[in-house]
C-alpha positions as CSV (number, residue, x, y, z in Angstrom):
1,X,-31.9,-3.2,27.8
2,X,-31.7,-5.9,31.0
3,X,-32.9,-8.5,28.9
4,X,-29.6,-8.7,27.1
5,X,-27.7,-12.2,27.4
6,X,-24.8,-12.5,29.6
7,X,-21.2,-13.4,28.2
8,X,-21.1,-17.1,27.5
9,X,-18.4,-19.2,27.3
10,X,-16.4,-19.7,23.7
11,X,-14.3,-22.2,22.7
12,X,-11.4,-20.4,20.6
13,X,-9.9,-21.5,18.1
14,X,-6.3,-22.5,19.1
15,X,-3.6,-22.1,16.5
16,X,-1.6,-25.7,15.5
17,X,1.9,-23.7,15.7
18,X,2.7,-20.5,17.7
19,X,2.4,-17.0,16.0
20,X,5.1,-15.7,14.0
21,X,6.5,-12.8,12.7
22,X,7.3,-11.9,9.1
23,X,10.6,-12.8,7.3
24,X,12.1,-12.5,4.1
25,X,12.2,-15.1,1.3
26,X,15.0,-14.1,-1.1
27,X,16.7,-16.1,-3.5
28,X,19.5,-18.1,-2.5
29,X,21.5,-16.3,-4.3
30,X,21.2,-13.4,-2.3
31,X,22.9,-15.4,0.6
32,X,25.9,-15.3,-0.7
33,X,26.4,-11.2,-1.3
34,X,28.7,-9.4,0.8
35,X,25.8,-6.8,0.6
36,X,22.4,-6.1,-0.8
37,X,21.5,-3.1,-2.6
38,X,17.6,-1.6,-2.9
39,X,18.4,-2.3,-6.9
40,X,18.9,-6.1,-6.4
41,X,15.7,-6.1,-4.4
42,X,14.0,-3.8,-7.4
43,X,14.9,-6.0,-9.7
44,X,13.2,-8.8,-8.5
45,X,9.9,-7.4,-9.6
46,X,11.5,-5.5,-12.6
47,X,13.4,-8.5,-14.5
48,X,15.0,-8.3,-17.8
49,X,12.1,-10.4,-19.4
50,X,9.6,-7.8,-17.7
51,X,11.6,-5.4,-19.2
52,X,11.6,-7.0,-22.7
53,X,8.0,-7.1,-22.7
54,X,7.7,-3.8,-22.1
55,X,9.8,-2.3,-24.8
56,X,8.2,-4.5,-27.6
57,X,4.5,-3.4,-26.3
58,X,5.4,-0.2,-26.3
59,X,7.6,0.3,-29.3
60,X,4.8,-2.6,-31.2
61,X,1.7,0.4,-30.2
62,X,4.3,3.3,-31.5
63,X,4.6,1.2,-34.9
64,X,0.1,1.2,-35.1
65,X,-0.5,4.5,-34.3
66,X,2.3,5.7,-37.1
67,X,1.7,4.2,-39.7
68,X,1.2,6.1,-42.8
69,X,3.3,8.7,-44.2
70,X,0.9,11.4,-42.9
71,X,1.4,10.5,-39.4
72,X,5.2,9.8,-39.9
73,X,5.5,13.3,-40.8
74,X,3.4,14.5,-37.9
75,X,5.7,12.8,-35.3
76,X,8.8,11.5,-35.1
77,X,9.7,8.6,-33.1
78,X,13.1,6.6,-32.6
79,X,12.0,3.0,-30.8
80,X,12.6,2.5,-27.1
81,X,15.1,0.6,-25.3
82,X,15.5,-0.6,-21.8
83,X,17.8,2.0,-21.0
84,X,15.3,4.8,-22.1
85,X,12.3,2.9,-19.7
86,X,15.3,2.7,-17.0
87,X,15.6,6.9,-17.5
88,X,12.0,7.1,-17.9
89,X,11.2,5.4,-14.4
90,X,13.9,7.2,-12.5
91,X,12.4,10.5,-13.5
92,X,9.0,9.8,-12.6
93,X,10.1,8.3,-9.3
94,X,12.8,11.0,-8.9
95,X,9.5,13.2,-9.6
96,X,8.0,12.4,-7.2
97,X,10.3,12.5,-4.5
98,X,11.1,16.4,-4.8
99,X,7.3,17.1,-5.8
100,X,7.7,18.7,-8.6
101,X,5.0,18.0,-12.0
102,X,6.7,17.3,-15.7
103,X,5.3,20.8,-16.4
104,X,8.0,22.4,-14.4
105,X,10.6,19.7,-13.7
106,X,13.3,20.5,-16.8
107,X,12.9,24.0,-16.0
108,X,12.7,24.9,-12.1
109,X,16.5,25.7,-11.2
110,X,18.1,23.8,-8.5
111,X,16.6,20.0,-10.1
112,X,19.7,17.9,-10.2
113,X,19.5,14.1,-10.1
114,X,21.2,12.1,-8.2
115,X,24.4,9.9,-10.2
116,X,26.6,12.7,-11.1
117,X,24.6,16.2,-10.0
118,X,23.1,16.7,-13.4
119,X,19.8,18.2,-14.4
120,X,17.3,16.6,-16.1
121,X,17.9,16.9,-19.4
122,X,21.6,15.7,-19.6
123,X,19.4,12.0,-19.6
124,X,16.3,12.8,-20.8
125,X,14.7,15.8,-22.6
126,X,10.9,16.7,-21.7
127,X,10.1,15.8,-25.3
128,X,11.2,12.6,-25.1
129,X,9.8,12.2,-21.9
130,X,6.3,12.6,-23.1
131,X,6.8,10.9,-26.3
132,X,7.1,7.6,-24.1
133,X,4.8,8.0,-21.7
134,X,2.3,8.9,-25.1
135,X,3.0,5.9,-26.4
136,X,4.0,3.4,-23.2
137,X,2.3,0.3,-22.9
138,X,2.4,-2.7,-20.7
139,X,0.4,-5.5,-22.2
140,X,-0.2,-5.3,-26.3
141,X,-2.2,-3.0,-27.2
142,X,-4.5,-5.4,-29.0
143,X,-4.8,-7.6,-25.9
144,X,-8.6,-9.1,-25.4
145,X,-10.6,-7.4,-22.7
146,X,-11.9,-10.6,-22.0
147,X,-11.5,-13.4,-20.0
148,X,-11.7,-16.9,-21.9
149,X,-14.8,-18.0,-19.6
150,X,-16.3,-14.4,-21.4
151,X,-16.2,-12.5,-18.2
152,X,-14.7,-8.3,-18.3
153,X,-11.3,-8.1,-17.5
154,X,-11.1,-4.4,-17.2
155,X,-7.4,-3.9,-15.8
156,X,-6.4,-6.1,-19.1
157,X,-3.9,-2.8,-20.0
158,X,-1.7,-3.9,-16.9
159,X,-2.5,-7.4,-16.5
160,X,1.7,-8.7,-17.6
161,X,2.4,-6.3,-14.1
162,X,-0.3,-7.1,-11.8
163,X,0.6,-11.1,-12.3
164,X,4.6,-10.2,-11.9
165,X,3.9,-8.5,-9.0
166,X,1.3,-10.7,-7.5
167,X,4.1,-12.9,-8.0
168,X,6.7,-11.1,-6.5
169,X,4.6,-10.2,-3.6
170,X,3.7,-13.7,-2.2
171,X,7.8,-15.0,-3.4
172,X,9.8,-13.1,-1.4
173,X,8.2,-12.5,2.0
174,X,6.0,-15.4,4.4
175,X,3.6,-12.6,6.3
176,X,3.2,-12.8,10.0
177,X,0.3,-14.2,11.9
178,X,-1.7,-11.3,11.8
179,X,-2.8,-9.6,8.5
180,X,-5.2,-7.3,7.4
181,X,-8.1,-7.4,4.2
182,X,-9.5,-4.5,3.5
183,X,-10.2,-2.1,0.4
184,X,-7.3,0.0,-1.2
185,X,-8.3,3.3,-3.5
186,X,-6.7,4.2,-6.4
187,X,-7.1,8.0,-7.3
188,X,-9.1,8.1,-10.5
189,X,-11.2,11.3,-11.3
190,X,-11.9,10.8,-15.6
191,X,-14.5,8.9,-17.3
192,X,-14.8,4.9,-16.8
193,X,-17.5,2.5,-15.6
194,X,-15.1,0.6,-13.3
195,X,-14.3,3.6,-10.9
196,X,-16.0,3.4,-7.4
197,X,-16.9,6.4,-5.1
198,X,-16.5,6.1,-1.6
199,X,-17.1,9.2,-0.2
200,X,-16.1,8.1,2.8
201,X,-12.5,7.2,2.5
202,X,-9.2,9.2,2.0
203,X,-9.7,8.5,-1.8
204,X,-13.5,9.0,-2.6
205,X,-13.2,7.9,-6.3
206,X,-11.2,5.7,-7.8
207,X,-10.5,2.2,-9.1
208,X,-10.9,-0.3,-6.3
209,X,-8.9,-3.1,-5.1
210,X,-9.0,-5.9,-2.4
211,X,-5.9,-6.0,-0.4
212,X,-4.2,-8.2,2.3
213,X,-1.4,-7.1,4.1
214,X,0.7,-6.6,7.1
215,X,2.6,-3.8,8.6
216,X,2.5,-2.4,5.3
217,X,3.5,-5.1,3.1
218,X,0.7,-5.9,0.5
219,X,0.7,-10.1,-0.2
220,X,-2.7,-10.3,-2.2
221,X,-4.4,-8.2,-4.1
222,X,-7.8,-9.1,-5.6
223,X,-9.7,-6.1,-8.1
224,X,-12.9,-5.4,-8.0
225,X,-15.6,-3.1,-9.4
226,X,-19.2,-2.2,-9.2
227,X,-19.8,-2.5,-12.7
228,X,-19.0,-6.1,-13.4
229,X,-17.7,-7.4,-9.9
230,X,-14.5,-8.5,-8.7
231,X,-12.0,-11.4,-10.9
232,X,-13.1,-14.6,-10.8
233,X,-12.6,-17.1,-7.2
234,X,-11.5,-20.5,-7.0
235,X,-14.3,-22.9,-7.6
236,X,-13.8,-24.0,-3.8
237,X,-15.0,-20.3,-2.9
238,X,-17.8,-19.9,-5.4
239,X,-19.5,-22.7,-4.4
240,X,-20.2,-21.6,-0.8
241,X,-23.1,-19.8,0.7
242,X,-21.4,-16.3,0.8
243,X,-22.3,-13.2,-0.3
244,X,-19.4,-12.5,-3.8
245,X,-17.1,-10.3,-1.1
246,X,-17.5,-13.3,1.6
247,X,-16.2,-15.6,-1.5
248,X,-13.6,-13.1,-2.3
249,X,-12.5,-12.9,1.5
250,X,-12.2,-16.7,1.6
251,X,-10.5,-17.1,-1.7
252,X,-7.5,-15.1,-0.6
253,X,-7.0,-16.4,3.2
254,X,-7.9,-20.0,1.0
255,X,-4.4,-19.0,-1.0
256,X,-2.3,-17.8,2.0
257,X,-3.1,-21.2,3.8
258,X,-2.6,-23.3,0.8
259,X,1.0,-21.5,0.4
260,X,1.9,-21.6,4.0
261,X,0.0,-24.9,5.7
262,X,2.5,-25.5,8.7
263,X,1.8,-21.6,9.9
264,X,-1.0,-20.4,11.7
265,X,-2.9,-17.0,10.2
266,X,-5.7,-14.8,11.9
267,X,-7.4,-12.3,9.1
268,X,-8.2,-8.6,10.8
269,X,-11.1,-7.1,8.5
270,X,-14.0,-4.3,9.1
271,X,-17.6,-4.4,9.2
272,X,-17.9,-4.4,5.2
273,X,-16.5,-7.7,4.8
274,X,-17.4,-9.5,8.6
275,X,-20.6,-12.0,8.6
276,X,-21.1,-15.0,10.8
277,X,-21.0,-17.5,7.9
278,X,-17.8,-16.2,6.2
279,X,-16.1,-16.5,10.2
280,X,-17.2,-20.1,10.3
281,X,-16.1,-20.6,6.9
282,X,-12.7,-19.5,8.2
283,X,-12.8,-21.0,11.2
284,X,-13.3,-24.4,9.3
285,X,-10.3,-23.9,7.0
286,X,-8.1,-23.5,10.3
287,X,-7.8,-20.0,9.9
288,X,-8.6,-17.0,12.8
289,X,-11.1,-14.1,12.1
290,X,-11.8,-11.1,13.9
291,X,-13.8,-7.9,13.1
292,X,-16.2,-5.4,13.1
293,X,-19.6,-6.2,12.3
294,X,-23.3,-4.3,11.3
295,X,-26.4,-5.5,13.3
296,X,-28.1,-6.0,10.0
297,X,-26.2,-8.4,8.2
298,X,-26.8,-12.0,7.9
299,X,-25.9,-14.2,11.0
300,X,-25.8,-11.2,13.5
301,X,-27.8,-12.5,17.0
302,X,-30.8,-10.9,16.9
303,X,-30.5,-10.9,21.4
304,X,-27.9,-8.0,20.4
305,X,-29.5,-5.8,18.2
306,X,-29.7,-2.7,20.3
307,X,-29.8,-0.1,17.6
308,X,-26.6,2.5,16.9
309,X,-28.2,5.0,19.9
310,X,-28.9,2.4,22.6
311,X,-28.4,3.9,26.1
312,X,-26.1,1.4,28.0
313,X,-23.7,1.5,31.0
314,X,-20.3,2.5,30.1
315,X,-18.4,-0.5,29.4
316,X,-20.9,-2.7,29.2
317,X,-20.6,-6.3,27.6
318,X,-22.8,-8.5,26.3
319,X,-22.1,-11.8,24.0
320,X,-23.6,-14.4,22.0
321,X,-22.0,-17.3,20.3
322,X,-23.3,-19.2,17.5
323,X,-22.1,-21.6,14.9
324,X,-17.9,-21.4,16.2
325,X,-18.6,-17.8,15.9
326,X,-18.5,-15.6,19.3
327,X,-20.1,-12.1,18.8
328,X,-19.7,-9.5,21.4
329,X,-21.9,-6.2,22.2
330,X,-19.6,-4.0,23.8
331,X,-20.6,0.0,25.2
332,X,-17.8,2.6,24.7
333,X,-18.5,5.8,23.4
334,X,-21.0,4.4,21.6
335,X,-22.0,0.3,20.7
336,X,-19.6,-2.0,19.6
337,X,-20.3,-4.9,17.9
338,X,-17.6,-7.6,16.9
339,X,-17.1,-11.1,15.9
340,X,-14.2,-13.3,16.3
341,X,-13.2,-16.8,16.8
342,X,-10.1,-16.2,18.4
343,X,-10.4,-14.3,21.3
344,X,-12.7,-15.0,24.8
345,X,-15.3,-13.5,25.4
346,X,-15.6,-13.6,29.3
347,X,-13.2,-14.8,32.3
348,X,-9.9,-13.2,32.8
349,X,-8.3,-13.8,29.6
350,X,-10.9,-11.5,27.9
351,X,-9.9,-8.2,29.2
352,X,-6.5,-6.1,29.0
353,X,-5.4,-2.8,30.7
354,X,-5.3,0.0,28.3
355,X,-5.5,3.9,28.5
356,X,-8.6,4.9,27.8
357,X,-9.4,8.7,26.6
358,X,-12.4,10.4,28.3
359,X,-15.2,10.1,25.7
360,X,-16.4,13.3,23.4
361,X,-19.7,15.4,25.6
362,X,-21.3,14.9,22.7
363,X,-21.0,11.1,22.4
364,X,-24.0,8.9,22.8
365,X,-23.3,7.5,26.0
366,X,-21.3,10.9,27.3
367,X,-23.5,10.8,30.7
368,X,-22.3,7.0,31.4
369,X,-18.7,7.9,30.8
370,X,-18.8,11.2,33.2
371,X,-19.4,8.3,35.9
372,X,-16.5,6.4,35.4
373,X,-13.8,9.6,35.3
374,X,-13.3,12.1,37.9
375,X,-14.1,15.9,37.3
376,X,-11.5,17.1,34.3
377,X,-9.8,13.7,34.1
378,X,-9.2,12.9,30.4
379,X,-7.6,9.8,30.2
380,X,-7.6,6.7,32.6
381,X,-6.1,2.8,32.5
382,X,-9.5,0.9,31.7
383,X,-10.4,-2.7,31.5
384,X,-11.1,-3.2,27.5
385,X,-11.9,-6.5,25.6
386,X,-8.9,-8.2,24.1
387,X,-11.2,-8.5,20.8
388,X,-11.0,-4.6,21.0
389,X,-7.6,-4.6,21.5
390,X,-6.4,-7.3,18.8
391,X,-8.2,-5.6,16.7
392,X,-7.2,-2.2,16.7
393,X,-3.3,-3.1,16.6
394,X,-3.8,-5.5,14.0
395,X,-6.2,-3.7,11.6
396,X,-4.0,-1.2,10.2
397,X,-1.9,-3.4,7.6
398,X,-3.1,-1.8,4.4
399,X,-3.4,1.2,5.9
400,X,0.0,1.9,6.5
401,X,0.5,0.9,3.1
402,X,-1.6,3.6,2.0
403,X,0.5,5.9,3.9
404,X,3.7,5.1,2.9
405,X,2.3,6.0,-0.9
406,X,1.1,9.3,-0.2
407,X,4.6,10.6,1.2
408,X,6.6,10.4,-2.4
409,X,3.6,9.2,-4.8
410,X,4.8,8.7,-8.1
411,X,1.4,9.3,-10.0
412,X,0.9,11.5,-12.4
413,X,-2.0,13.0,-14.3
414,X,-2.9,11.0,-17.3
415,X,-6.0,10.7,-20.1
416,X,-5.4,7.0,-19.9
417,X,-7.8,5.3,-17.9
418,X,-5.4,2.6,-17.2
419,X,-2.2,4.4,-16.3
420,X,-3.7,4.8,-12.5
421,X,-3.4,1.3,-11.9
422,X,0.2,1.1,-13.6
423,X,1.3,3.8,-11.0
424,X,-0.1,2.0,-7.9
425,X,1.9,-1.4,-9.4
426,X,4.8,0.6,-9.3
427,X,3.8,2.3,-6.1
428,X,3.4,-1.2,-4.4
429,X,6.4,-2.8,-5.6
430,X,8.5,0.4,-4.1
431,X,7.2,0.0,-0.8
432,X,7.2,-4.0,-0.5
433,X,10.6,-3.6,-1.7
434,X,11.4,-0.9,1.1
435,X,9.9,-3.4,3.8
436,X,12.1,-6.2,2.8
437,X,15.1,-4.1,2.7
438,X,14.3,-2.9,5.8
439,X,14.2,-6.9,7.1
440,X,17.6,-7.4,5.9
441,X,20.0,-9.1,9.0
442,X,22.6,-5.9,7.6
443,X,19.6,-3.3,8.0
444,X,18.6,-4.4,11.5
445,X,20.0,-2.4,13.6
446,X,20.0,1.1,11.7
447,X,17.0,3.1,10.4
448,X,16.9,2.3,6.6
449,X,15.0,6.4,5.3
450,X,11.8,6.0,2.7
451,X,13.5,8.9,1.3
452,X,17.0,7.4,0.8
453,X,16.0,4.2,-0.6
454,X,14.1,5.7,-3.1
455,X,16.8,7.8,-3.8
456,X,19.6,5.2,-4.4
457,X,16.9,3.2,-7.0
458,X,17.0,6.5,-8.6
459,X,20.2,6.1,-8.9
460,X,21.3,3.0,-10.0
461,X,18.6,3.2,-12.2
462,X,20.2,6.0,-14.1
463,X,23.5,4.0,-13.8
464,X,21.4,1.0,-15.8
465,X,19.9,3.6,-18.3
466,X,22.8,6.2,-18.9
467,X,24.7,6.0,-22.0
468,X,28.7,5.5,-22.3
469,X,28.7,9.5,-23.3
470,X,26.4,12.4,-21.4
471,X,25.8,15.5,-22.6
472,X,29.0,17.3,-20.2
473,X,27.7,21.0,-21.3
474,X,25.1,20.3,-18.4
475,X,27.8,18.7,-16.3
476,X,28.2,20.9,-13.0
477,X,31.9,21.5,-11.0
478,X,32.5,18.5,-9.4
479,X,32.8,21.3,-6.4
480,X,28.9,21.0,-6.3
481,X,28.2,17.6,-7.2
482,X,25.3,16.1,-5.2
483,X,26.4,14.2,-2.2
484,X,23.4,13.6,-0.2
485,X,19.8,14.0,0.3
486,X,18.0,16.6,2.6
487,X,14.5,16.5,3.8
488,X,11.7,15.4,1.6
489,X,8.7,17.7,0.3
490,X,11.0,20.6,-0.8
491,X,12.0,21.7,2.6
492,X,15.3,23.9,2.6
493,X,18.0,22.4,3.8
494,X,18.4,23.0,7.3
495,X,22.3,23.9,7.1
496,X,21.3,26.6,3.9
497,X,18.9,29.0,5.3
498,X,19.1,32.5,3.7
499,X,21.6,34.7,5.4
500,X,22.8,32.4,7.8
501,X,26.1,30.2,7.9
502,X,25.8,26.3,8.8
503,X,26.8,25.5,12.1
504,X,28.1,22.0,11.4
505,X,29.8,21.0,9.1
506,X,32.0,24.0,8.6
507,X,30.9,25.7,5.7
508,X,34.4,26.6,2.9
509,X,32.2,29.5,1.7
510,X,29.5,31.7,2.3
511,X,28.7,32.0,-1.3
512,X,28.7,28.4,-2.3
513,X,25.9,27.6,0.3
514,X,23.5,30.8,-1.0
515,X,23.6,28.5,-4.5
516,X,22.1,25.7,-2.3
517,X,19.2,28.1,-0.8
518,X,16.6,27.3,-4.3
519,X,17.3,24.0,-4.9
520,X,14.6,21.8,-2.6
521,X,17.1,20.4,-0.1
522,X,20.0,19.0,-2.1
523,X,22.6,19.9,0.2
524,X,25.9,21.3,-2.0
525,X,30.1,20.4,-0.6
């Protein structure tokens, strides 16, 4: 391996404007509220026309499948209103903040909701409950499953959400410098010809989507499937000499520049999507690339193809730079190879001290890292590549998104092929929403909880849904209304535990906190 090229020198790209962090974009309305609630946030995405729409689709599919009078006697079925869909949606999210499926949610004890400490069914009966989700649509249900240039539009069932909250996405918040585009799974296991298996990923089947985010906050969102490919580009992104996901990758950093011209953007992505034409593409455009890369795509320097079990020092570096595009062969545990054209490849600038973790005995280049750390030394401050660096602190944005969905998901099972992608538009907007309440000047300096702020939408929810007259037989004392929220994931409460008083804040009565002990962390005053 001598004959590998030494690190040349790269002319960067230099942003026009200096990076920048993320801020909100609200209304200007909202500037002149004494306070602003996660509701008023939620109902950005879900707007009384959105809402509209939704009852008439749904109560118009209700009307098809019962006409007759054979099927009017085999089901009955009074219309929806907003306020049922406002009950509906705070169960399902209410769902699935304590964990707990429709199957056993009207009848596990203990399942209050959160307005006025009633169960369940003093809103919303189970039978109602699954007579709407039966018959819940979002777009009409004889809406064309085809584009008008005659191409598939297979997400057509959910196509008046995905354009409200593409919408609401790219309205209310500028992202910060550095974003993230990479692939986000939606969990689908039944029968269709658009799912995707990636066996490799968190979510191994599924419907697939292209994402770009940052710190969590999805702006764009492009689907895409192996059956008939992704939605259509701009024509300025078509015509280019890119593979369909290069086109795809430079339509949506196309759209983030077009929306914001006088900031600077640099797009984080792995090796699926990162070739040497797409960077310069990119790099033309004004906007900063950086990732992971496979020796066997198009535009890779063929000087640095060393193969996946090359034997090199530890730490080595080697570069090449070709086209505005630097590429870098780097030796860790095993190779590295990236491309960027934002970051140096040699001279001072292209190295930062980090902590670097002794490498696995079982790693490819395990004998080259034994040389560089003492006997039984596991971690040491090592010279890295800032490429390396950027990278790995920037490359996480729809990651974290991902997370934050799997701590309260709201998805439940379904024979509809299309309600998967309905849950992870309302899985989105929840979390976008939590970001920018988070941003708030107010919210600054406390720690808004995931688990509270779903909690109030829950709430006000039922406050927009509830009738002037509940059913009181289900009321409880006021003694044990609800007052706050305990840990999530149906942990007892740690002031409740069986036999034992709570230590703070006094507890009135012994008995009154055993009542607490089954009922998944509501905490009961």
């Amino acid at each position: 391996m001598t004959d590998l090229p030494e690190l040349p020198t790269f002319d960067s790209l230099q942003p026009i404007v200096p990076s920048h962090k993320a801020w909100n974009q609200l209304p200007i309305s909202f500037s002149e509220l004494d306070a602003i609630t996660p509701i008023q946030i939620f109902n950005l995405f879900l707007t009384n026309s959105i809402m509209g729409q939704l009852v008439a689709n749904t109560n118009s599919y209700a009307q098809q499948q019962l006409l007759g009078p054979e099927k009017e006697r085999q089901r009955s079925w009074q219309p929806v209103t907003a306020q049922d869909l406002y009950l509906w949606l705070a169960i399902q999210i209410h769902m699935g903040l304590i964990g707990v499926p429709p199957e056993g949610y009207w009848m596990k004890d203990g399942v209050y909701l959160p307005k006025d400490g009633l169960p369940p069914a003093a809103y919303h009966g189970k039978t109602r409950f699954q007579e709407i989700r039966h018959f819940f649509h979002v777009s009409p249900y004889n809406s064309p499953t085809e584009t008008p240039e005659g191409l598939s539009c297979w997400h057509s069932k959910v196509n008046i959400l995905l354009k409200q909250l593409q919408f609401f996405l790219q309205q209310y918040q500028v992202p910060g410098s550095n974003v993230t585009l990479d692939e986000a799974m939606i969990l689908f296991t039944g029968r269709s010809i658009y799912i995707t298996k990636m066996p490799n990923k968190l979510i191994s089947q599924g419907y697939k989507f292209f994402c770009m985010a940052g710190k969590g906050y999805a702006w764009e969102f492009h689907p895409s499937s192996n059956a008939v490919g992704g939605d259509p580009v701009d024509v300025e992104s078509r015509l280019l000499q890119l593979t369909d996901t290069g086109k795809m990758v430079h339509h949506s950093t196309r759209r983030l520049h077009q929306r914001h011209r006088k900031l600077s953007f640099n797009v984080y992505m792995d090796n699926f999507f990162t070739t040497q034409p797409l960077l310069a593409e990119l790099r033309r455009l004004g906007i900063g690339a950086c990732g992971t890369c496979r020796q066997q795509f198009r535009g890779f320097p063929k000087e640095l193809k060393v193969g996946k079990n090359a034997k090199l020092p530890y730490h080595f570096r080697s570069g090449a730079v070709n086209d505005g595009v630097a590429t870098l062969l780097w030796m860790d545990s095993s190779p590295v190879t990236m491309m960027s054209t934002i970051h140096p490849l040699s001279g001072e600038d292209s190295l930062v001290l980090r902590m670097r973790k002794h490498p696995g005995n079982k790693s490819t280049n395990a004998s080259g890292a034994n040389s560089t750390f003492l006997p039984g030394e596991r971690q040491k401050e090592l010279d890295i590549p800032v490429i390396v660096d950027a990278y790995n602190q920037h490359k996480v944005g729809v990651d974290v998104a991902d997370q934050y969905q799997t701590y309260f998901d709201t998805q439940l099972i379904s024979r509809c092929n299309w309600y998967p992608l309905f849950y992870w538009i309302l899985e989105t907007a929840l979390i976008n929403k939590l970001i920018i309440y988070r941003d708030l000047p107010t919210n600054k300096e406390r720690t808004v909880d995931h688990f509270d702020f779903r909690l109030s939408i829950v709430h006000d929810l039922l406050q927009a849904g509830s009738p002037s007259t509940m059913k009181s037989s289900s009321r409880i004392p006021a003694s044990q209304k609800i007052t706050r929220s305990a840990p999530p994931h149906n942990l007892p409460c740690p002031h409740c535990l069986p036999g034992k008083l709570p230590s703070t804040p006094p507890c009135p009565s012994a008995e009154r906190y055993q009542e607490c002990i089954p009922c998944f962390g509501w905490r009961v005053e």
